[in-house]
Each structure stands twice: as structure tokens, then as C-alpha cells.
C-alpha positions in Angstrom: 114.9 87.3 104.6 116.6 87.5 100.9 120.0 88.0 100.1 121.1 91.7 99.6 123.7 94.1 99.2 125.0 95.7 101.9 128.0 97.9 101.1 129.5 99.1 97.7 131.7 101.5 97.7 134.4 103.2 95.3 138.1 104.0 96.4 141.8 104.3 95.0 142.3 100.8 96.1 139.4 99.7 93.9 136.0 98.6 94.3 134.3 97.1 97.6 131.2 94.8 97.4 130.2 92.7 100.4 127.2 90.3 99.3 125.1 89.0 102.3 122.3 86.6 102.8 120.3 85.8 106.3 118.0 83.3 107.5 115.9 82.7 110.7 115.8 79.6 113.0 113.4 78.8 116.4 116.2 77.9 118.4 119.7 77.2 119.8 119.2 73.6 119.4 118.2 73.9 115.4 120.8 76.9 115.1 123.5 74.2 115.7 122.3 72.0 112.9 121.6 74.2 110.7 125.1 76.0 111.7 127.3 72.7 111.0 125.6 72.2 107.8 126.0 75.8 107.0 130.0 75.0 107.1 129.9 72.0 105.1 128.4 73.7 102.2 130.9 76.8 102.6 133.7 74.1 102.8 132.3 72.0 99.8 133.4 73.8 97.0 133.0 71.3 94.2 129.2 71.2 95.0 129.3 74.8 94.1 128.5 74.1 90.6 125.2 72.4 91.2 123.2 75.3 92.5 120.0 75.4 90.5 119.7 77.7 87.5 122.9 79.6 85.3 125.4 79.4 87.2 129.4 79.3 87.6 131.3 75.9 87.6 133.9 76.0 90.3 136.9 72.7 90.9 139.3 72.6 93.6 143.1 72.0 92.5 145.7 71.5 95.2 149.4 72.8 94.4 150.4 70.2 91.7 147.4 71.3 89.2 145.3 67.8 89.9 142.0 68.3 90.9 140.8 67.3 94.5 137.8 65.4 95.5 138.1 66.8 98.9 135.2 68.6 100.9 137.2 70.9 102.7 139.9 73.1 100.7 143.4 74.0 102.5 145.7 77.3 102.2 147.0 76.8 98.7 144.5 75.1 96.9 143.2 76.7 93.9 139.8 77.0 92.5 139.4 76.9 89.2 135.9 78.9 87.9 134.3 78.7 84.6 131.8 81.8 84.1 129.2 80.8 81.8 129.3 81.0 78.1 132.8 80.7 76.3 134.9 82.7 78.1 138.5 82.1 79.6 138.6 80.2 82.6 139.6 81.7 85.9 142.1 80.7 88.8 142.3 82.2 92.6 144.4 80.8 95.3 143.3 80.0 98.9 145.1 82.3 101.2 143.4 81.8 104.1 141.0 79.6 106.2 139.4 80.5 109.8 136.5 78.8 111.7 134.9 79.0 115.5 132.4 78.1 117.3 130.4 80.6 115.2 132.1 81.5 112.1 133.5 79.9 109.1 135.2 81.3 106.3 137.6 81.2 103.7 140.0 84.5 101.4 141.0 83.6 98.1 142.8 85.7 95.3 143.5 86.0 91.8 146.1 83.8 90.9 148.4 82.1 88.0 147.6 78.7 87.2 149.0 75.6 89.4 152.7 75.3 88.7 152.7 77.5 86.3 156.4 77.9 84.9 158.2 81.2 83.4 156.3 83.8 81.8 152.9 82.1 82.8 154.2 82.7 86.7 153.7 86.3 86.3 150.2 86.0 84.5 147.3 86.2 86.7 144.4 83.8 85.2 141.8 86.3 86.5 140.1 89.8 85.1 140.6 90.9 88.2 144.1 91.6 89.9 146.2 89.6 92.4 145.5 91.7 95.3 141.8 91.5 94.8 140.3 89.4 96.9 137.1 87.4 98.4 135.9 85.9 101.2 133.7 83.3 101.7 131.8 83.5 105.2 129.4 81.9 107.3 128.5 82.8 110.6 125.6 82.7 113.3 124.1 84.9 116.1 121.6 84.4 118.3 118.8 83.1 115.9 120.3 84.4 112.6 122.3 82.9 110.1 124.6 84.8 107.6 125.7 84.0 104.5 128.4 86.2 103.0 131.0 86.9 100.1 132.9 89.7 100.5 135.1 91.4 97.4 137.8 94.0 98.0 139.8 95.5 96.2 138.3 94.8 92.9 141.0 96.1 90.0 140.3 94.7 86.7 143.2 93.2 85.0 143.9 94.8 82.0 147.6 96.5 82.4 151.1 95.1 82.0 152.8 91.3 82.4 150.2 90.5 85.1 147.3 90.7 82.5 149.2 89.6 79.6 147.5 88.7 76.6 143.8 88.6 78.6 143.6 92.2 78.8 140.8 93.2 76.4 138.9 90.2 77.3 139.2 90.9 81.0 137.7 94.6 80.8 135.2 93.0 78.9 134.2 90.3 81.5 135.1 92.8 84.6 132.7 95.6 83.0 130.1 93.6 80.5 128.9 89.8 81.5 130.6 89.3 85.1 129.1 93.0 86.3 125.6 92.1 85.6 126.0 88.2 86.8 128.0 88.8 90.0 124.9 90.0 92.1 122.9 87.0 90.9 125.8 84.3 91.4 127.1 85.8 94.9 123.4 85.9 96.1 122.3 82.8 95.2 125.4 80.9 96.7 125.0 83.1 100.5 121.2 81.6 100.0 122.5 78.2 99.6 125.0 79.1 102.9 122.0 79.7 104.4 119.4 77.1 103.7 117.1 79.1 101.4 117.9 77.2 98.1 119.5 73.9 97.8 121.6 72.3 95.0 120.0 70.0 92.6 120.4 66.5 93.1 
């Protein structure tokens, strides 16, 4: 089963993707396995970068602005994410983490970077705004596992203190390079949830 698109919708809150990849497995006893790797790879954020092809770099940051090693983020740690080519890097904050005995999954937001002091505190190092968010999910039923990242509220960053002086480069990335790339990059990482690509070695 490949990854798809399952919802995209407009609204005065903004714009509402929800990416989503499946795969197939024999039987309870495999679903498990592949289920407890699916959550390390959700969970293992720095390994992000190495998916095969173009992709994104992404680094996990706690609080203080040093990077972390770690293969499981907490509430509060930021990701820092490089789109290819030279363009501005990009911060979100971890908001919120929830697993069970069948889902996994993680929110993050647009944020400022780490400790950032002043007139930086109000500047969101994102082209899209604070209250966007996504969610990074894994989950199983019955024989199927899910792979999903889920985007609400997607505003572009362009206007006032918040955008500061990234605002003509954020419509640019919002409506030009990351509006034909997102589709590609949030595919092929709920793949990689999934088990149908892996990461390069």
C-alpha cells in the first residue's frame, strides 16, 4: 500500500493536510515487532536525515540550544530542520508526546530559537506560524500499520514581529519550494514509519 493523501482542506484557521502511509503484516506476533520498531524510528529524530534520496536534515535541541544525541525527544525539545538548498533554517518545539499499547506520536510547533533573548523571543524561526502545528504518529490495528504526519493550521508567516525580517522569504518557501517538496518529504518519512523504505546506512 503507498503513502497517500487523505485529507486537505481550506478554512479561516488555515490549511489542513494529514499525510498517511500503511503497510500489511501476517500476524499478531510480527505486528508487535514491527509495531516497537515502528516507535523507535518515530522517536529517533536525528536518524530522520538519512532517509534515502533529497531530503530534509532534522537535529534535536533540548531547552539550552545544545544538541541531543538522544533517541527519544521530551516536551520542550526543539527540532531544528534544514529544507534543502540555501534557505533559512527552521525551528518547532515539542508540545506534546503520547504512546499506548498501539499508538505513538508526537505535536510540535513553529517556534523561536532555543533561549532566544529579546526581540528574537518574539520571532518565530518558521514560514509557517506558531499556532501551526504537526503531528507525528504511528499506530497499528489489526494487521495494519499507519504512518502519519498530520499539519493544521498551516498560516504562512509573513505578517508583523512574529515574522520579522523572514517574511518575503517565508511566502516564498510556504508557497514555491516547500509546497511542491512537502508531499514528497511527509510521504517518504510515514513510509519509513512503516517499513517500506529504510534509511541508508
Amino acid at each position: 500500500m503507498t503513502a497517500d493523501t487523505i485529507n486537505k482542506a481550506n478554512s479561516t484557521q488555515g490549511e489542513n493536510r494529514i499525510y498517511r502511509s500503511i503497510n500489511k503484516f501476517a500476524d499478531k506476533t510480527e505486528m508487535s515487532k514491527r509495531f516497537a520498531r515502528a516507535k523507535k524510528k518515530l522517536f529517533d529524530i536525528n536518524k530522520w536525515s538519512k532517509l534515502p534520496g533529497i531530503t530534509s536534515s532534522f537535529q534535536l535541541y533540548d531547552v539550552s540550544g545544545e544538541k541531543k544525541l538522544a533517541d527519544k525527544p521530551e516536551i520542550n525539545d526543539y527540532i531544528k530542520i534544514n529544507l534543502p538548498g540555501p534557505l533559512p533554517e527552521n525551528w518547532v518545539i515539542i508540545s506534546n508526546i503520547q504512546q499506548d499499547e498501539f499508538s505513538a506520536e508526537f505535536t510540535v510547533h513553529p517556534s523561536n530559537k532555543p533561549e532566544a533573548k529579546g526581540k528574537n523571543a518574539k520571532k518565530t524561526e518558521h514560514f509557517f506560524v506558531q499556532e501551526s502545528s504537526s503531528t507525528f504518529k504511528v499506530e497499528c490495528k489489526g494487521e495494519l500499520l499507519y504512518g502519519y504526519e498530520i499539519g493544521k493550521n498551516e498560516i504562512i508567516n509573513n505578517e508583523g514581529k512574529e515574522a520579522a525580517g523572514r517574511k518575503v522569504i517565508n511566502t516564498l518557501i510556504a508557497e514555491g519550494g516547500w509546497a511542491g517538496f512537502q508531499k514528497f518529504q511527509w510521504e517518504k518519512l510515514t513510509d519509513y514509519f512503516v517499513h517500506k523504505t529504510e534509511i541508508e546506512k
